[in-house]
PLY file of the C-alpha trace (Angstrom):
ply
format ascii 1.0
element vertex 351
property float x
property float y
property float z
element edge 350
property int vertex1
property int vertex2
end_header
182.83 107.49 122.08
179.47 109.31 121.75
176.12 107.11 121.97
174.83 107.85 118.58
171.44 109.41 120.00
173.53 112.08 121.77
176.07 113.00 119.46
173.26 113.99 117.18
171.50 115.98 119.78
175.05 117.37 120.06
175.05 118.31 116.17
172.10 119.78 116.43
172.22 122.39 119.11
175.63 123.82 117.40
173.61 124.37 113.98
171.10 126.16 116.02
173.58 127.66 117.32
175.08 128.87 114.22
171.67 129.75 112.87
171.33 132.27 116.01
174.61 133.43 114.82
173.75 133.99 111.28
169.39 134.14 111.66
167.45 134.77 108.64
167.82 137.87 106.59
163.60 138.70 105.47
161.72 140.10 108.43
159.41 138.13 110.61
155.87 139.99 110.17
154.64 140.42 113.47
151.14 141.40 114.49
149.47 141.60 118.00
148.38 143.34 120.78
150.91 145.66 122.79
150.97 145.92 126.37
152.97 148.28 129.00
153.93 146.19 131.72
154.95 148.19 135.10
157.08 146.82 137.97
157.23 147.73 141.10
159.20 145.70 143.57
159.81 146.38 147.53
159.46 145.15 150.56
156.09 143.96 152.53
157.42 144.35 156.54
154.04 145.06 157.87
149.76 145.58 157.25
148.39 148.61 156.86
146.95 149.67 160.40
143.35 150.15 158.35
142.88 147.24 156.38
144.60 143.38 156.45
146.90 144.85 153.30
150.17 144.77 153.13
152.23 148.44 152.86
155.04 147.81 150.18
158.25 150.25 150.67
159.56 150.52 147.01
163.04 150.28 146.55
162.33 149.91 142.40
160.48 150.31 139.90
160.20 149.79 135.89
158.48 149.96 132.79
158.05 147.58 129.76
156.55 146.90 126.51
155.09 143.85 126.94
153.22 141.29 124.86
153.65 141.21 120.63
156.10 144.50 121.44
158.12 142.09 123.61
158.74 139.60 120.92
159.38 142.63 119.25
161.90 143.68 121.22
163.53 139.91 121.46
163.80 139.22 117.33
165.68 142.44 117.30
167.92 141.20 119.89
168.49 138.26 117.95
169.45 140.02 114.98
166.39 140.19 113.09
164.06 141.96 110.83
160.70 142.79 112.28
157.78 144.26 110.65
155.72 145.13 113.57
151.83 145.95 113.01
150.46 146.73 116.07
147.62 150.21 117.27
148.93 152.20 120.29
146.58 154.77 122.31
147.46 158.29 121.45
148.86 158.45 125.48
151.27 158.52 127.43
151.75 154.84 127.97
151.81 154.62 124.13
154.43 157.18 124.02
156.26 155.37 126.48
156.00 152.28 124.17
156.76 153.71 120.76
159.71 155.65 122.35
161.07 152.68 124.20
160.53 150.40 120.48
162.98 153.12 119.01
165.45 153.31 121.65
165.77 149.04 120.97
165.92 149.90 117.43
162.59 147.92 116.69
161.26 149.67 113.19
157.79 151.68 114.31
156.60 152.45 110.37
154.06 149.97 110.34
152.85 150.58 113.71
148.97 152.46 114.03
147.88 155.47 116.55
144.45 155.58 117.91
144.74 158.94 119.39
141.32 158.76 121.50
142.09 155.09 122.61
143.96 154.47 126.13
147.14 152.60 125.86
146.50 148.71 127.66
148.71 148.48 131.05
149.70 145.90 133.63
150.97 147.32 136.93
152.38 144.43 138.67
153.42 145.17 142.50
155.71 143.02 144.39
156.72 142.30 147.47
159.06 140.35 149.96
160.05 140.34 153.69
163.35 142.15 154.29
164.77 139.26 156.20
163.34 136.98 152.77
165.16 138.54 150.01
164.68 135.56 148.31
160.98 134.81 148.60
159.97 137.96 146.30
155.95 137.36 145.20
153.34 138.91 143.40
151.22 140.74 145.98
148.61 142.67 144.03
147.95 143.48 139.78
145.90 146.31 138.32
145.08 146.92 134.98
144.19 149.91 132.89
142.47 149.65 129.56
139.80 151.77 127.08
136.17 150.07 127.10
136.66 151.30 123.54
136.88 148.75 120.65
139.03 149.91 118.25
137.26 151.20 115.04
136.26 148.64 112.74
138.26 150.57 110.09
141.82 151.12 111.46
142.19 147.29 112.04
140.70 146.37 108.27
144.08 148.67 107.43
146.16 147.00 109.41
145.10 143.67 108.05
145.57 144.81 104.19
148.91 146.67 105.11
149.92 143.18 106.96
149.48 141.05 103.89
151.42 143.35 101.38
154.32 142.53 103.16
153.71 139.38 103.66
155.22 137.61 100.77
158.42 139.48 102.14
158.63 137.78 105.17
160.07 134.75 106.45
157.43 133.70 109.20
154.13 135.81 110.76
153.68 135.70 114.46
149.97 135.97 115.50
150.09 137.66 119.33
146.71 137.48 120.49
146.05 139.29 124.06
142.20 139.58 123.37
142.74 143.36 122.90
141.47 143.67 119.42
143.95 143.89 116.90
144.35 140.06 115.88
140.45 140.09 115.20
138.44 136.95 113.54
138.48 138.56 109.95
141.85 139.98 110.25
143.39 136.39 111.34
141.82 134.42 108.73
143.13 136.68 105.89
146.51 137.03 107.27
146.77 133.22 107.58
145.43 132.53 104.25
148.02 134.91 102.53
151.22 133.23 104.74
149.43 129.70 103.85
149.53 131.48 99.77
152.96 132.51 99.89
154.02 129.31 102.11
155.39 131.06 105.25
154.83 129.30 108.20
152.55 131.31 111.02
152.98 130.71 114.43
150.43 131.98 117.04
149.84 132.39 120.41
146.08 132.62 121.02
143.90 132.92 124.39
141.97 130.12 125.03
138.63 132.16 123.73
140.28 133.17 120.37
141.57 129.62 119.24
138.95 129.85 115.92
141.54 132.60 115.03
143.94 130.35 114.71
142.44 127.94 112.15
145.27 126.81 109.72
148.51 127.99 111.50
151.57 126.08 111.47
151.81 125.81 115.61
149.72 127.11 118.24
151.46 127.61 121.63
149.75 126.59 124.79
150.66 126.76 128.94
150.85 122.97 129.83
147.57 124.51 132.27
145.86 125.81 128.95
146.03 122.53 127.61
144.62 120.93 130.90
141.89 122.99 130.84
141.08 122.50 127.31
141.32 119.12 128.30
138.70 119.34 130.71
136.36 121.35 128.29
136.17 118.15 125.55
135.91 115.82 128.37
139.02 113.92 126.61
141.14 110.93 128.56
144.84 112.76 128.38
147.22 115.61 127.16
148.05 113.60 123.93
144.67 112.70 122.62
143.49 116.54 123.60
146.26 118.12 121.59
145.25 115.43 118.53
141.96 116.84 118.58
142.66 120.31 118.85
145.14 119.73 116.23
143.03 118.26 113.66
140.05 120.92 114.56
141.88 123.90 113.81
144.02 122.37 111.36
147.49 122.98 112.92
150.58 121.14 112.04
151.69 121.37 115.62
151.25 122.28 119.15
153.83 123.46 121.43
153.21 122.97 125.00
154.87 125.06 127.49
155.69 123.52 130.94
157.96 126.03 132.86
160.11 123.77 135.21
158.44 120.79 133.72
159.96 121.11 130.22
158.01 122.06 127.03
155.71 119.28 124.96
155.39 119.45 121.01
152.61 117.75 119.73
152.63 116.84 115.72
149.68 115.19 113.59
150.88 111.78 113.12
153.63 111.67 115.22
154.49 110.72 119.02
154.99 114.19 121.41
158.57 115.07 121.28
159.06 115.58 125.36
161.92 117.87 126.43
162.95 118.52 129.64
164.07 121.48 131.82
167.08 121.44 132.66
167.38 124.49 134.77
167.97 123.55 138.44
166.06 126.39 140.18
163.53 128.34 138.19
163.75 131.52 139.37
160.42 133.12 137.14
157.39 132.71 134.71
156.86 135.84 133.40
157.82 136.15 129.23
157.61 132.10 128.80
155.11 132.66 125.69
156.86 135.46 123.94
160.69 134.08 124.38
159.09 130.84 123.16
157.06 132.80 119.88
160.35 134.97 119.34
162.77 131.79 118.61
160.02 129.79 116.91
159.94 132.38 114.62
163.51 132.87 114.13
163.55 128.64 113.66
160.37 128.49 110.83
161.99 131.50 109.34
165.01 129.82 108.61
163.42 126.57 107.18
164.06 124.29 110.34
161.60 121.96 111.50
159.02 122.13 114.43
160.92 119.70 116.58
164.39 122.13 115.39
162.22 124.90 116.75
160.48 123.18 119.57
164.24 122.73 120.52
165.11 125.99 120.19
162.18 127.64 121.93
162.98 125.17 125.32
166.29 126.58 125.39
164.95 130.07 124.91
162.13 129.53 128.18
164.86 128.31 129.69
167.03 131.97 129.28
163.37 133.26 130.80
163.33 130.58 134.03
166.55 131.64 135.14
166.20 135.15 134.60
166.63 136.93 138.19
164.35 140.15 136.60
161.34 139.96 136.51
160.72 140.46 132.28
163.74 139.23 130.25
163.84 140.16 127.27
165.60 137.10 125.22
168.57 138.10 123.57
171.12 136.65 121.05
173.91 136.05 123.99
171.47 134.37 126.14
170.29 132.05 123.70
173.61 131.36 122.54
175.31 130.57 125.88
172.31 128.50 126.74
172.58 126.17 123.21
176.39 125.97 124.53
175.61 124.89 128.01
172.93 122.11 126.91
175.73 120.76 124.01
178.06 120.69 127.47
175.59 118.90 129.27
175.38 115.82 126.80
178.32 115.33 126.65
179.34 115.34 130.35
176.04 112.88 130.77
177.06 110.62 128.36
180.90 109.88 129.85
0 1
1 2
2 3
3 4
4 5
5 6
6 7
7 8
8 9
9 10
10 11
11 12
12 13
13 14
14 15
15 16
16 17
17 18
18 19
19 20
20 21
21 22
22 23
23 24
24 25
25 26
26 27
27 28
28 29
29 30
30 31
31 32
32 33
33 34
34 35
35 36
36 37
37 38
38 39
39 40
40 41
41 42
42 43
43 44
44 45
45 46
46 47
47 48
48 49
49 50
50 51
51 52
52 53
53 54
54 55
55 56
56 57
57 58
58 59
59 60
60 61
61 62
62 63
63 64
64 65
65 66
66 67
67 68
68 69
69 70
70 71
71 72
72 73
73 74
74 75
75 76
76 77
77 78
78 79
79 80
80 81
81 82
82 83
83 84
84 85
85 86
86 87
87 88
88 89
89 90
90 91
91 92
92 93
93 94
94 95
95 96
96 97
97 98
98 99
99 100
100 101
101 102
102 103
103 104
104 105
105 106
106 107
107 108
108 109
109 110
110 111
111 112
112 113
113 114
114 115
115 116
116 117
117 118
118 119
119 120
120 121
121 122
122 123
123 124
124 125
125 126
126 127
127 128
128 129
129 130
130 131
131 132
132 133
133 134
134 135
135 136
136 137
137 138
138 139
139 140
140 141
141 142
142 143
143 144
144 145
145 146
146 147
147 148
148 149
149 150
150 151
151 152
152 153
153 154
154 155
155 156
156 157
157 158
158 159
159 160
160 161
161 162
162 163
163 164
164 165
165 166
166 167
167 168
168 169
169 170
170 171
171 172
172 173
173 174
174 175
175 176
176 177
177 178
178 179
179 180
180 181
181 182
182 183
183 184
184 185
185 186
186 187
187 188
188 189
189 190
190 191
191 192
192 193
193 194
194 195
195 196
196 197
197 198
198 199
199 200
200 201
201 202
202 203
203 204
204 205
205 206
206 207
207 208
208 209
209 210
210 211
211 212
212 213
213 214
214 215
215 216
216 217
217 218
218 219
219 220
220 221
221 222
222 223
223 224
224 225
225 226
226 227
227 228
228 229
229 230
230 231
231 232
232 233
233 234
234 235
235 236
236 237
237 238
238 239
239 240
240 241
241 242
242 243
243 244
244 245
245 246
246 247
247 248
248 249
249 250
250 251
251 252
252 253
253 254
254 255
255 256
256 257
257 258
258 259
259 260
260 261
261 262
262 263
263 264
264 265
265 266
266 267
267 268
268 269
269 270
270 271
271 272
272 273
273 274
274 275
275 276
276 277
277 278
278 279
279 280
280 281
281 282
282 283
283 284
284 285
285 286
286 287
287 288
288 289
289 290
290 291
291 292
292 293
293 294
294 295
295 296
296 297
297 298
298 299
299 300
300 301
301 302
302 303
303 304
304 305
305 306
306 307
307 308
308 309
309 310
310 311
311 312
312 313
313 314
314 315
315 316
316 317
317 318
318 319
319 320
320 321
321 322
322 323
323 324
324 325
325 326
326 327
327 328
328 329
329 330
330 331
331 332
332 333
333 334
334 335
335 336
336 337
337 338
338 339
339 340
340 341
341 342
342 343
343 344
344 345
345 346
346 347
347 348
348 349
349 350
């Protein structure tokens, strides 16, 4: 028979499981900055004769929208309603974006053009010896991006058009690159209507922008944010810094993400719900915060609690960590198999 402990763990991941199956019908409002990410991958044999650089052959290359237009991309692929308010460049690498939303079926309606503005993108370049298939790494990023701020009036629409739909929504997701379009006025107003209308707002700030996240329901950190935050307040340990940061900005939660080391949820007044990673050979980082943002929302929006979504976003990061690409986008399959192979795994443990 079933230790009690793990049969309910057991119970658990099924009815996330069926929620993934059947996820909430109202759209997540969604509002962030959009990146392009571009791939290249090759190999790195030998240095250029000029300089101590390597000279990457590519053998393939890709393109991606990245950042709030990846979580985008992921609560469509779990079945869900997005309304996605977001400003593209009036370029090429927005065209590339808006085009590639489409094709995914993501709706563009709510989505801005700043036709003199250039279009943020990552080029990411790596590389690997041909005899090292396996050892693939990051060998040099560039990124392009307007000195331009984008004009004071195009965001203030954003903002209002954000919280008329609002009340519509099931959760808000707050994706905050720095880039300008989750500003200080425009957070505080879309926070105060979701905190009006009681939908819970999940964000994912940069470590500069946290006093645009005063009043959310959980703020998502890297378990290296949080060390470095740590650092900051001179405070003794993890827990007490995510108690302080918690009460500051008035979160009900933190979620901390670990990678390999499992992801952390901090609540006020309760003890940090730990769980581990149970994915025996991490193959990548990249697209931990946005699978993580993506089921959190698709959790909240259904009514389940932070440790139900804290549950559901470490099986999520754990679709991302065993991804072979490079940028996963999470999708309903993924996340379902993976809720089917932790439910396995108690049980086998506890025979």
């Amino acid at each position: 028979m079933l230790d009690e402990v793990v049969q309910n763990e057991i119970d658990l991941l099924r009815s996330l499981h069926e929620m993934v199956v059947n996820p909430e019908e109202k759209p997540v409002l969604l509002m962030g900055d959009v990146i392009l990410d571009r791939y290249f991958h090759g190999w790195a044999n030998h240095l250029n004769s000029f300089a101590p650089v390597p000279v990457v052959k590519v053998i393939n290359k890709s393109e991606s929208a990245g950042a709030a237009a990846h979580i985008a991309r992921g609560l469509v692929n779990l079945g869900m309603n997005v309304r996605f308010f977001c400003i593209l460049g009036g370029d090429e690498n927005g065209q590339i974006i808006a085009q590639q939303l489409h094709e995914e079926k993501v709706d563009t309606s709510d989505i801005r053009i700043a036709a003199h503005l250039q279009t943020v993108a990552k080029t990411r370049i790596y590389g690997s010896r041909e005899s090292l298939i396996d050892r693939n790494q990051l060998i040099l990023q560039f990124d392009e991006e307007s000195n331009e701020e984008y004009p004071e009036g195009v965001i203030d629409k954003l903002t209002k058009a954000a919280c008329t739909a609002l009340p519509g929504s099931c959760a808000v997701v707050l994706s905050d690159y720095g880039k300008g379009v989750v500003s200080d006025a425009g957070a505080a107003e879309v926070i105060a209507a979701a905190k009006a209308a009681e939908v819970p707002v999940i964000c994912d700030p940069k470590l500069t922008g946290l006093h645009r996240t005063v009043g959310a329901t959980v703020a998502l950190f890297e378990i290296r944010g949080l060390e470095l935050l740590r650092r900051r307040s001179n405070l003794p340990d993890a827990e007490s810094t995510a108690a302080h940061f918690i009460e500051e900005h008035d979160w009900q939660g933190m979620l901390v993400l670990g990678g390999e080391d499992g992801t952390t949820l901090y609540q006020k007044d309760e003890d940090p719900l730990f769980l581990p990673c149970l994915i025996e050979v991490p193959q990548q980082l990249i697209g931990l915060h946005d699978a993580a943002a993506t089921a959190l929302a698709c959790a909240l929006g259904a009514g389940r609690t932070l440790a139900e979504g804290a549950r559901l976003a470490n099986a999520a990061c754990e679709c991302v960590l065993a991804a072979e690409t490079s940028r996963v986008v999470l999708n309903r399959k993924k996340l379902m198999t993976r809720l089917d192979e932790l439910s396995w795994h108690f049980q086998i443990s506890d025979r």
